[in-house]
C-alpha positions as CSV (number, residue, x, y, z in Angstrom):
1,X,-13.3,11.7,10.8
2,X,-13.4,9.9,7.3
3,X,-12.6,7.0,6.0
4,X,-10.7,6.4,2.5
5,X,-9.4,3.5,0.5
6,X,-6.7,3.3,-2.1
7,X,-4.8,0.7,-4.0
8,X,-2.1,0.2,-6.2
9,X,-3.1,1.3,-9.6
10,X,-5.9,3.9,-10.8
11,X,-9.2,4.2,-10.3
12,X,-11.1,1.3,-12.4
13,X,-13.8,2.7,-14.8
14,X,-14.2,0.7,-18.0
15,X,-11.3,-2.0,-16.8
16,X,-10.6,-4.0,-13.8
17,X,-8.7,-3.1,-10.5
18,X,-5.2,-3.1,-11.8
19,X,-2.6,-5.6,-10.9
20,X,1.2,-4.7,-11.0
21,X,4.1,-7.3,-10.8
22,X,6.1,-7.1,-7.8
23,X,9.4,-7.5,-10.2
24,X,12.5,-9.4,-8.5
25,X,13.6,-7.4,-5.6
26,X,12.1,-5.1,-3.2
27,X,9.7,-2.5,-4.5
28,X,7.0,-0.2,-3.4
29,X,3.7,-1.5,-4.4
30,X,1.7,1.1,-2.6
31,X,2.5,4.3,-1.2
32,X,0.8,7.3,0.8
33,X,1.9,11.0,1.9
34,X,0.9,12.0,5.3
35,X,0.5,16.2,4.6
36,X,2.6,18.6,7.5
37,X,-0.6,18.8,9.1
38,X,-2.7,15.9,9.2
39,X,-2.1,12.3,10.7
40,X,-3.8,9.0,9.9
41,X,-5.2,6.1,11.5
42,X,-5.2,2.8,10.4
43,X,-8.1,0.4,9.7
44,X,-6.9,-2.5,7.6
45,X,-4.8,-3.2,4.7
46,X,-4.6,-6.4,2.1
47,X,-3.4,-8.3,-1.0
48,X,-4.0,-10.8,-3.0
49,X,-1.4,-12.3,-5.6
50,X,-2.5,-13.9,-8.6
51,X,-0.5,-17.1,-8.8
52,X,1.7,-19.0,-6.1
53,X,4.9,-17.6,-6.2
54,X,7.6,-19.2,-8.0
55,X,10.1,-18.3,-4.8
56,X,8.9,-17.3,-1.4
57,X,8.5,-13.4,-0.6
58,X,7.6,-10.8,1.8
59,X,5.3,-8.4,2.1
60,X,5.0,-5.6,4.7
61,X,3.3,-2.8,5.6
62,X,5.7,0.3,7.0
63,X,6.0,3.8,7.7
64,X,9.3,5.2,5.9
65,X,10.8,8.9,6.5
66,X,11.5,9.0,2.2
67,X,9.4,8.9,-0.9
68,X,9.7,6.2,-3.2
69,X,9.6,7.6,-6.9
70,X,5.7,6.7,-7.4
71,X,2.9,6.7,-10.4
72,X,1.2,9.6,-8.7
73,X,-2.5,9.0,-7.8
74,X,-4.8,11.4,-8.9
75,X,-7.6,12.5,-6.4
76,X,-10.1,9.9,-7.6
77,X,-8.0,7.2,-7.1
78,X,-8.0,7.8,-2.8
79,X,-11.5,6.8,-2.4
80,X,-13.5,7.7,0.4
81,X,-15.7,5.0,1.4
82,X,-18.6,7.6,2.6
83,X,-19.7,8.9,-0.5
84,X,-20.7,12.4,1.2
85,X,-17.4,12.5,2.4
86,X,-14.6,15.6,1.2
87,X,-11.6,14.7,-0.6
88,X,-8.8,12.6,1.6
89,X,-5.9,15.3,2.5
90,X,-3.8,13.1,1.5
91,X,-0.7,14.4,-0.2
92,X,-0.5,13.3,-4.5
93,X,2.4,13.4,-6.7
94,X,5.1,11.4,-7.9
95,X,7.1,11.5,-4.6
96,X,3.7,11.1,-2.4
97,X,0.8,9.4,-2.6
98,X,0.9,6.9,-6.0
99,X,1.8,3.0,-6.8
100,X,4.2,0.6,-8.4
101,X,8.0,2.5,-7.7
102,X,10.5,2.9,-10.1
103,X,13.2,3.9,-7.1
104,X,12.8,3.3,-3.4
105,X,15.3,6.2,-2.0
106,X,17.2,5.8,0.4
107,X,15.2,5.0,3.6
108,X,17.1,5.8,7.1
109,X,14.2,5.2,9.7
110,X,11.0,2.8,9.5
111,X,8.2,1.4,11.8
112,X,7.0,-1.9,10.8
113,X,3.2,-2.0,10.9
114,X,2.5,-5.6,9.6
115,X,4.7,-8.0,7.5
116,X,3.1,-11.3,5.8
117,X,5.8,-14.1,4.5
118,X,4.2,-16.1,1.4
119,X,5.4,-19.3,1.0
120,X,6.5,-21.1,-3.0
121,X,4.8,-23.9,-2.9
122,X,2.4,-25.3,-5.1
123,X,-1.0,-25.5,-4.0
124,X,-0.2,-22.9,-1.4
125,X,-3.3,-20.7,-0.4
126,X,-1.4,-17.9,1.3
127,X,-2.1,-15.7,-2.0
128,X,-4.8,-13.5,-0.2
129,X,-3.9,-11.6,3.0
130,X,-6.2,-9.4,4.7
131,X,-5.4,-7.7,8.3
132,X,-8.2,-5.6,10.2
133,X,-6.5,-4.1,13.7
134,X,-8.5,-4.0,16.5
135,X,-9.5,-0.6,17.7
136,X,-7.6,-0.1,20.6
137,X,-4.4,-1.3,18.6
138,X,-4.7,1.0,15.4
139,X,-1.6,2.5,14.3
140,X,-1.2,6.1,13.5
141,X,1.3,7.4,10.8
142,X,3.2,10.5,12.2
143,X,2.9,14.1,9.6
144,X,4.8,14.5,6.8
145,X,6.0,10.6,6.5
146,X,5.6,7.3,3.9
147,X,3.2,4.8,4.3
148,X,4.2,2.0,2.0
149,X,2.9,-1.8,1.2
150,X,6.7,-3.6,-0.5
151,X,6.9,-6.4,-1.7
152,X,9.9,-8.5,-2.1
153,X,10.2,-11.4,-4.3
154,X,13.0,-13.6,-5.9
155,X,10.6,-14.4,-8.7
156,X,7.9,-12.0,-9.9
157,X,3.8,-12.4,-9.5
158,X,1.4,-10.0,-10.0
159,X,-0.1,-8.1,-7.2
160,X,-3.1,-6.2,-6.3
161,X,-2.9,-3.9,-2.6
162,X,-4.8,-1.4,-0.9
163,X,-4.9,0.3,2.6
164,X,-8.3,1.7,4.3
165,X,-7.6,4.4,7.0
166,X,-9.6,7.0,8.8
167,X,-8.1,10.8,8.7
């Protein structure tokens, strides 16, 4: 088993992690492809926002049966945290594995992994959530399905995710 983490831009090289507004309604921030025939496991997921919100929001962590449309990931961009480890299976292209959606499909079954409601108000420190599961309580996302971190927000902040899972 290996362990890989992605988030919601490219790989960074000469610039910083990427940050990507969450815009004004709901929108996929992060998204991964589960191929036909593997499964994944995961470990933890996170974000961190880059001001308080002007309006309170929602962010969760679910399993969809759709793609959003995506900026596909390329295969450096799912990093596996063992560097002798093979490239993550994961599925890449612009309805699989990628960031910041430009149409969320039409979604007609979910499972809710985690959902984190950040509060507008100034001074507010809830701009950095980070959620490790236990082992025993580690969710596993079927085949062939979405993995998604959305965001919702009635006034847009920038937003940096990722997700760490085993496969």
């Amino acid at each position: 088993m290996h362990r890989y983490k992605v988030w919601n831009g490219p790989m960074p090289t000469t610039a910083a992690q990427q940050k990507v507004t969450t815009g004004t309604s709901i929108k996929t921030m992060l998204q991964i492809a589960t191929p036909s025939t593997r499964q994944i496991q995961l470990i933890s997921w996170g974000f961190t926002l880059d001001a308080t919100p002007a309006s309170a929001g929602q962010v969760e962590l679910i399993q969809t049966d759709v793609a959003a449309t995506v900026t596909a990931h390329v295969a450096s961009g799912v990093q596996p945290l063992d560097p002798n480890a093979p490239a993550s299976l994961m599925t890449l292209g612009t309805s699989a594995t990628g960031y910041t959606a430009t149409a969320e499909g039409t979604v007609t079954a979910t499972r809710t992994f985690d959902a984190n409601l950040v509060p507008a108000v100034a001074g507010s420190t809830d701009i950095n959530y980070y959620y490790q599961w236990m082992p025993d309580e580690r969710p596993i996302v079927a085949v062939s399905r979405f993995l998604r971190v959305r965001a919702t927000f009635g006034a847009a902040v920038n937003m940096s995710c990722f997700i760490v899972w085993d496969e």
